[in-house]
C-alpha positions, 0 to 999 in steps of 0.5 A: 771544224770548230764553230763560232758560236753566235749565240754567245756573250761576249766571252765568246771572243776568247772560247770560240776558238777553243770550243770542243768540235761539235756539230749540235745546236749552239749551246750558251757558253761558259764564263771566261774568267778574266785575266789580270790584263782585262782586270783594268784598274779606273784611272779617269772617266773615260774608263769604260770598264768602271764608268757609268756604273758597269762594274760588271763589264769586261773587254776580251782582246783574241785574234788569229793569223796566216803565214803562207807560202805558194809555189806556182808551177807554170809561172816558175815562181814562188810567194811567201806572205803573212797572209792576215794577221787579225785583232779582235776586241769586244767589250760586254756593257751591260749583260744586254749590250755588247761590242764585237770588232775585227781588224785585219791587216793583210800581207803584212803592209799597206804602202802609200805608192803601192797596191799590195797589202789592206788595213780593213775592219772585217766586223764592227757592230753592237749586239743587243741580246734579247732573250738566250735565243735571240739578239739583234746586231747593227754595224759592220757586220757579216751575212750568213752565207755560206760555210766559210764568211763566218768561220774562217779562222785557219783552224776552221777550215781544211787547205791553206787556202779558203775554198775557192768558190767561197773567195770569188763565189761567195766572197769571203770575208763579206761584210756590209753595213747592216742590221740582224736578227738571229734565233735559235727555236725552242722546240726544234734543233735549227736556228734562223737569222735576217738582215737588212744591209746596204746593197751593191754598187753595180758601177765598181762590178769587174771582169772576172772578180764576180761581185767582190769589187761591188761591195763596199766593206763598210766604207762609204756605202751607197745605201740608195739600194738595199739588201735583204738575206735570211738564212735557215740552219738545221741541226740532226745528230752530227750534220748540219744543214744550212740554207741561205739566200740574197736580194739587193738592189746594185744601183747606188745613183740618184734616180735621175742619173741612173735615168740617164744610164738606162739603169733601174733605180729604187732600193732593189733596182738593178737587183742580185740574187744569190741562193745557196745550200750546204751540209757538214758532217763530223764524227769520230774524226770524219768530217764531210762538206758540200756546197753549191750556190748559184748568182743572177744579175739578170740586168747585166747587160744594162749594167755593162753597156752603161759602165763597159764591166763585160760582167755576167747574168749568172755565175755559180760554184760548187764543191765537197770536201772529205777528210780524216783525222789519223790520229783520231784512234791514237793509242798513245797519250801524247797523240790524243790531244793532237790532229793530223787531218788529211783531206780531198776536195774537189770545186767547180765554178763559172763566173760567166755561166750565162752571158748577156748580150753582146757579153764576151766569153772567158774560158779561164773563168770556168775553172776546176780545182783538185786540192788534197793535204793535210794539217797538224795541230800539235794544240788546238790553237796553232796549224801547220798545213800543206796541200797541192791544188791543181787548176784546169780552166777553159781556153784563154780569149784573146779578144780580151788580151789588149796589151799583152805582155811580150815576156808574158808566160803563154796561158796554160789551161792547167796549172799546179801549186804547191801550198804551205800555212802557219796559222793560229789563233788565240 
């Protein structure tokens, strides 16, 4: 899989997704030359480009995008969706300062009446470079956790859909309002990074979603609790090894309104810990990975009985993941430069592993995923994917049904979709 390079100028934005599979440490890329649409000619002085004396500086516009198509097998129904279409836009200052952003529209539409569809920036921070092996980012920004948060391009990742432990685990794509500091060592083939970002908001947890509805994704952050994340990378031949880890406080309120709900306040009240580990593999078209990450809220219960969430104390998911390219040998010169990668991966996960007090179990929280396809890069650009997943979960607890649908389909604990994807990026 192709990595994002973090440690890159700005003209990362237009090679990331070009940059030759590779699993050794992350080398300073190549120039980009620019074309004539960057090349803008100064008309006012507003003109970033030339103001300020910044004659070297340049703007890169690049960007990806899913088209999918799901067939659901117990339900008897099927979903065709442009899934995300995203725009990037950075913007070098100086040889020291630079701006990266992402904005994403998902499913194609947001309606003022309706639920379906988001506009959100995924990213929007200044990166202020150090030294070659060092910067600092502020803004919008997304930790290091996991595989999949900063690498989720289509062409990233096998399967139509991002795994599912590193959607509802490990919810990508996480982002928060923060600073961070990323390096690469001198002497040793790992990188490190740390970051300070606003914490999460224990009053928005939900049953069954994890910790994804406590994010604030940039928008009116809660920054009464804090957060700290640091993540370690290693680099030995063609593996890499990461290991990553989360502690933030999940009380936004002023302390005597969470006085008043029995909630621990301060920076790190009613705290979240997340620790996580994996390792890939690529080589001669092989790739390999695994993952495992565990969640703790040990203050749950205070959580639930102040906001009746039912969420629990501790939730984990793991996975591994095998796949080939077939056309790695291609005798053929017209096949050499394309892809045909198959793969299996199998995940496991359980968002109420533990439960507090007077917590209420759902079985269809513990969940198991089987998902084998393959994909095809006629360019290194463009994919077409299909895969089949099939789901078996726990049993359904209808102490949890409170209005249950009268021509609702009865809970099956197994389930089979069929999955097609279009994806590209530039």
């Amino acid at each position: 899989m192709r990595k994002l390079l973090l440690f890159s100028t700005i003209s990362m934005l237009a090679v990331a997704n070009v940059s030759a599979q590779s699993n050794d440490a992350p080398k300073k890329a190549a120039p980009v030359l620019q074309t004539p649409a960057q090349q803008l000619i100064a008309s006012t002085g507003e003109d970033s480009l030339n103001s300020y004396g910044a004659g070297h500086s340049r703007t890169v516009i690049s960007g990806y995008g899913e088209v999918h198509y799901q067939r659901d097998f117990n339900n008897k129904t099927a979903e065709a969706s442009l899934k995300r279409a995203v725009l990037f836009v950075g913007h070098q200052f100086t040889g020291k300062i630079a701006f990266f952003s992402e904005l994403e529209v998902e499913d194609a539409k947001v309606e003022g009446s309706g639920v379906a569809g988001e506009v959100s920036m995924e990213q929007a921070y200044l990166k202020f470079s150090l030294n070659p092996r060092q910067y600092i980012t502020a803004g919008l920004i997304l930790p290091r956790i996991g595989i999949v948060n900063e690498n989720h391009l289509p062409i990233n990742f096998n399967g139509v859909e991002r795994p599912i432990v590193e959607q509802v685990v490990i919810p990508s794509t996480w982002r928060e309002i923060g600073v961070g500091f990323y390096g690469q060592s001198t002497a040793l083939p790992f990188t490190y990074s740390a970051a300070i970002l606003n914490g999460l908001n224990n009053a928005n947890f939900e049953h069954g979603t994890g910790f994804k509805g406590a994010m604030s994704e940039g928008q009116n952050a809660g920054a009464n609790s804090l957060a700290f994340t640091a993540a370690l990378q290693y680099f030995a031949g063609n593996w890499k090894f990461q290991l990553s880890g989360y502690v933030g406080g999940t009380t936004t309120l002023r302390p005597g309104a969470a006085d008043s709900l029995q909630l621990e306040s301060g920076f790190f009240g009613s705290p979240m810990y997340l620790g996580e580990a994996d390792v890939q593999y690529n080589n001669n078209g092989i790739t390999f990975k695994a993952l495992g990450t565990t969640v703790s809220l040990p203050q749950a219960a205070s959580i639930n009985r102040a906001f009746d969430h039912n969420v629990a104390s501790s939730m984990y998911g793991a996975y591994a993941e095998l796949g080939y390219n077939l056309l790695q040998t291609a005798k053929s010169t017209r096949w050499q430069s394309k892809q045909l990668n198959v793969f299996a991966r199998y995940e496991t996960l359980d968002l109420n592993a533990k439960l507090p007090q007077y917590g209420i179990t759902d079985g269809t929280l513990k969940q198991s995923h089987l998902i084998a396809g393959l994909g095809f890069f006629p360019i290194p650009h463009v994919v077409v994917k299909a895969d089949v997943r099939l789901l078996n979960t726990g049993d359904q607890n209808p102490a949890l049904i409170l209005n249950p649908n009268p021509n609702g389909v009865a809970y099956k604990t197994n389930n089979t979709f069929l999955n097609i994807c279009l994806g590209y990026s530039f």
